[in-house]
C-alpha positions in Angstrom: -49.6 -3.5 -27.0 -47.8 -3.5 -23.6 -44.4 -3.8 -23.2 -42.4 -5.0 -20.6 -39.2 -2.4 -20.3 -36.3 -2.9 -17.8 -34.4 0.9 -17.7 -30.8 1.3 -15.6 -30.3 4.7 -14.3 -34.7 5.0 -13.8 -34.3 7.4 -11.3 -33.2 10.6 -12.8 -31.8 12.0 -15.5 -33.0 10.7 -19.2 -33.8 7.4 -17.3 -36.2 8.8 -15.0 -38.0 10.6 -18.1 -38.4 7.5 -20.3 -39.7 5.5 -17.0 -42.3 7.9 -17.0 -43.1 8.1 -20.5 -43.2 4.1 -21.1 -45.8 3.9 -17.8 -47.6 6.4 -19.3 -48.4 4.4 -21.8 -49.1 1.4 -20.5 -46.2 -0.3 -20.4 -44.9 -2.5 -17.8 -41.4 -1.3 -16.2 -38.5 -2.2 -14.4 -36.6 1.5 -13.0 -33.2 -0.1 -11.7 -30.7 2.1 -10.2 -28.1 2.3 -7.0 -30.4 3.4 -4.1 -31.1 -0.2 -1.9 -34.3 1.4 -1.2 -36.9 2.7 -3.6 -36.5 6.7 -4.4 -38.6 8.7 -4.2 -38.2 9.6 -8.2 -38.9 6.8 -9.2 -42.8 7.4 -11.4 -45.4 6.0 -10.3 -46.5 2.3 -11.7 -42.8 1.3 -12.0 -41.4 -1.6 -10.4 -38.1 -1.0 -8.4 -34.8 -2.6 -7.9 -31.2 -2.4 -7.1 -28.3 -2.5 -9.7 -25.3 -1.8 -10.0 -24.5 -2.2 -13.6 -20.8 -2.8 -13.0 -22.2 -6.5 -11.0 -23.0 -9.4 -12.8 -24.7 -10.4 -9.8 -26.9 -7.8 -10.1 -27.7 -8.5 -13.5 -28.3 -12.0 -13.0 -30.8 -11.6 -10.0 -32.7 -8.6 -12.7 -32.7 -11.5 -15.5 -34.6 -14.2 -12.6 -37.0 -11.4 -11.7 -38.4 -10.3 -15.0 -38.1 -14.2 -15.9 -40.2 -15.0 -13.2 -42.5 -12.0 -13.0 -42.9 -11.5 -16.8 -41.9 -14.0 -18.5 -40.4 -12.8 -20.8 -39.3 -8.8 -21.5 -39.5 -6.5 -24.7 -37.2 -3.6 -24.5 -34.0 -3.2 -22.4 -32.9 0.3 -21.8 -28.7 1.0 -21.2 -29.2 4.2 -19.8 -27.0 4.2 -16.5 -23.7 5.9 -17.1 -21.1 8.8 -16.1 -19.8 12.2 -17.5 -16.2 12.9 -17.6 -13.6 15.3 -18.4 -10.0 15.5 -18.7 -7.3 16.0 -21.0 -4.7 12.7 -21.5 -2.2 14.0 -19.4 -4.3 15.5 -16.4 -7.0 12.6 -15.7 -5.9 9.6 -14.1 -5.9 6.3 -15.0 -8.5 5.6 -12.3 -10.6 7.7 -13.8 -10.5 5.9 -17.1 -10.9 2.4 -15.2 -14.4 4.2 -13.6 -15.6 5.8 -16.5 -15.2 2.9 -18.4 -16.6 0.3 -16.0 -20.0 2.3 -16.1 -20.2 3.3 -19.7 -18.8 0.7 -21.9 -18.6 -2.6 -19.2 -22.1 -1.9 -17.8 -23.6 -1.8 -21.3 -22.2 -4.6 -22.5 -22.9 -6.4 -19.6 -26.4 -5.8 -20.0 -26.9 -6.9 -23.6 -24.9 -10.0 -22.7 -27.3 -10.9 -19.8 -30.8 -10.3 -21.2 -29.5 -11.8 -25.2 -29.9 -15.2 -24.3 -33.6 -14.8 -23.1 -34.4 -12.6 -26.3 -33.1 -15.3 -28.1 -35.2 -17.8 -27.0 -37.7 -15.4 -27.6 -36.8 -14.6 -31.3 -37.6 -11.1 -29.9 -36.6 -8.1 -28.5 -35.2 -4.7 -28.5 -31.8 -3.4 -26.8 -31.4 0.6 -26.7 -28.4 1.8 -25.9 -27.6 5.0 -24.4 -24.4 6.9 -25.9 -23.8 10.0 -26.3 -23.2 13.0 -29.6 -19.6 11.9 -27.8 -20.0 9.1 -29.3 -19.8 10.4 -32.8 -18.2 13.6 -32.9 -14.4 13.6 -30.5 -13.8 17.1 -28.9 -10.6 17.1 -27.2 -10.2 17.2 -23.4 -12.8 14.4 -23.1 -10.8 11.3 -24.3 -11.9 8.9 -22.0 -15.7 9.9 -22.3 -15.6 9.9 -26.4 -13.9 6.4 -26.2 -16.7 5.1 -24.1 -19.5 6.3 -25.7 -17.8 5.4 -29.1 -17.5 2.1 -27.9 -21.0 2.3 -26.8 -22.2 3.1 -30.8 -20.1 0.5 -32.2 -21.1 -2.4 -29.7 -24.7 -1.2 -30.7 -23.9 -1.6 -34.3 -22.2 -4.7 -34.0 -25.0 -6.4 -32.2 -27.6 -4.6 -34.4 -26.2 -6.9 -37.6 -25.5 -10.1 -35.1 -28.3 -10.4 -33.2 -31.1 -9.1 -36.1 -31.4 -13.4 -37.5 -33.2 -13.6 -34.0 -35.8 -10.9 -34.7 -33.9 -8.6 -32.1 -33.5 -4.5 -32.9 -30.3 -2.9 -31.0 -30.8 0.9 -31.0 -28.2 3.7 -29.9 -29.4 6.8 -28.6 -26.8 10.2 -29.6 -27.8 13.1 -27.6 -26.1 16.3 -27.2 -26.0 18.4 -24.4 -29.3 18.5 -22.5 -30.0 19.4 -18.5 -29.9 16.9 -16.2 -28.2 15.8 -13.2 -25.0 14.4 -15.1 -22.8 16.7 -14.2 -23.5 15.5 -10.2 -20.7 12.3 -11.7 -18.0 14.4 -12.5 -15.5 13.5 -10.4 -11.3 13.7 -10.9 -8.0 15.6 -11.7 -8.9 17.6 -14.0 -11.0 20.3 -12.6 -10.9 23.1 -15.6 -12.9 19.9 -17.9 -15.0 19.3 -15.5 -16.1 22.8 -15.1 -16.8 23.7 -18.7 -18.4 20.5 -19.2 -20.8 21.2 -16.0 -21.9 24.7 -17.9 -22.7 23.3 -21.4 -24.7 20.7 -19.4 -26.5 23.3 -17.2 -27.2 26.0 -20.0 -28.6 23.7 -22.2 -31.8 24.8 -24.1 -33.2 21.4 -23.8 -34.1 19.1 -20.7 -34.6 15.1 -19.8 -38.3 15.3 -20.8 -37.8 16.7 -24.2 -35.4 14.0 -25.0 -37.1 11.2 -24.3 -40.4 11.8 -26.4 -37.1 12.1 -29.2 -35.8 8.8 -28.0 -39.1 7.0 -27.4 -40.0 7.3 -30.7 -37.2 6.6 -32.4 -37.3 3.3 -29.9 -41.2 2.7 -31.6 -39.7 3.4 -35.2 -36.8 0.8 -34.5 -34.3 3.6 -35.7 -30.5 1.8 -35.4 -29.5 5.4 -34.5 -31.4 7.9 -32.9 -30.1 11.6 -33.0 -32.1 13.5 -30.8 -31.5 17.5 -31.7 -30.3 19.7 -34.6 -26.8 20.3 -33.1 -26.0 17.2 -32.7 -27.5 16.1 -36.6 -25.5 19.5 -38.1 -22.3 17.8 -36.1 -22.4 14.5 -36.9 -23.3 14.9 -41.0 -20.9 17.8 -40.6 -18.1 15.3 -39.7 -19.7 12.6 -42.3 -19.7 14.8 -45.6 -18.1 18.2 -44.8 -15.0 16.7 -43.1 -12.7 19.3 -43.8 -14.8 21.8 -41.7 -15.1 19.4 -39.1 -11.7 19.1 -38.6 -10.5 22.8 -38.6 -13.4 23.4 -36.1 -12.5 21.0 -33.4 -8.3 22.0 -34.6 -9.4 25.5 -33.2 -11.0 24.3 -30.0 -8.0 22.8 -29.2 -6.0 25.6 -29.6 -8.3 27.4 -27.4 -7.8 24.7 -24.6 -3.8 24.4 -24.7 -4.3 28.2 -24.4 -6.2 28.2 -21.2 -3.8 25.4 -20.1 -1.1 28.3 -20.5 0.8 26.9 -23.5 1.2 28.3 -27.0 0.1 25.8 -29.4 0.8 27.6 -32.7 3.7 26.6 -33.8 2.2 22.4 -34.0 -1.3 23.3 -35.1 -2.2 24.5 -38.1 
């Protein structure tokens, strides 16, 4: 049965892929992203708009159109987001303000535009896009983790308050994948920014391959949808072998006071 999908960020990345992958099959799409004019990326059979997801404006004039055009829609896809790197003391406060705008504010703005007309239609699924960062909190990305770990407990919040309505709320957990990500970094602190570009880059696996992941645990109404083996060994790691867990990411930040010139052994065990 068709669907009628509306997708932030549909025109690259992950957002792009699952644009693609939803037409493919039939379904009837809305690809929003910033460009005023439609890009060129954009698949084939997908409907276009602005949106900035940081503007309730531009959320409201997304609800009226599917309203009016659809009647009605299915699936709404929280895809649109930022990467980010940098240690407390290096990144500025600006930077949190932005990162958090985009991934946390822009989410939850979406689910609180479109749950009213899911309601009405005792119907619906919300899929949210997080992140492994979500889960499982390196250091040197504080303001990334917090966002995407609001991102999984705003999805698991809604999933138990909005499910008397009939309405699923997903949250998508990827690790590292390629993409064009990495093209958001932007701040102070540079060193983060690099070493998360490479691990983004040098990935084994791309948009595409996550997607098909993701678009079926969308069809099999998973409340969270892990997409590759690193990030299931990290995140049952942290679950049931927690002692492990904690002296691996104890060592990485060790390694990255090192780098930053200091000598952390003497307050890390």
């Amino acid at each position: 049965m068709s669907r009628r999908a509306l997708v932030t960020g549909g025109a690259s990345g992950l957002g792009r892929a699952l644009v693609e992958l939803l037409v493919a099959r039939g379904d009837r799409v809305l690809a929003v992203d910033l460009a005023d004019d439609r890009p060129d990326s954009v698949p084939a059979g997908a409907e276009y708009r602005r949106l900035d997801v940081r503007s309730q404006q531009d959320w409201d004039a997304a609800l009226a159109w599917v309203r009016e055009e659809w009647g009605g829609l299915d699936l709404l896809v929280n895809n649109a987001g930022i990467a980010t790197g940098g240690r407390i003391d290096v990144e500025a406060m600006a930077d949190w303000e932005r990162v958090v705008s985009i991934n946390l504010l822009g989410v939850a703005r979406g689910c609180h535009t479109v749950t009213p007309l899911l309601k009405e239609q005792r119907a619906g699924h919300i899929v949210n896009v997080a992140s492994l960062a979500g889960l499982v909190h390196g250091p040197g990305m504080s303001s990334y983790n917090a966002t995407k770990a609001g991102v999984v407990a705003l999805s698991e919040t809604l999933g138990f308050e909005l499910g008397p309505w009939g309405i699923d709320v997903s949250v998508v957990c990827p690790a590292f994948f390629r993409t064009n990500l990495h093209e958001s970094f932007a701040g102070k602190d540079t060193a983060m920014q690099e070493a998360g570009i490479r691990l983004i880059t040098k990935a084994s696996v791309d948009a595409a391959d996550i997607a098909k992941v993701v678009l079926a645990g969308i069809d099999a109404r998973k409340r969270v949808i892990l997409t590759d083996r690193m990030g299931k060994q990290a995140y049952y790691g942290k679950r049931f072998v927690r002692p492990l867990y904690d002296r691996m990411m104890v060592a990485q930040a060790k390694r990255l006071a090192r780098k930053a010139g200091a000598d952390p052994g003497e307050y890390l065990p």
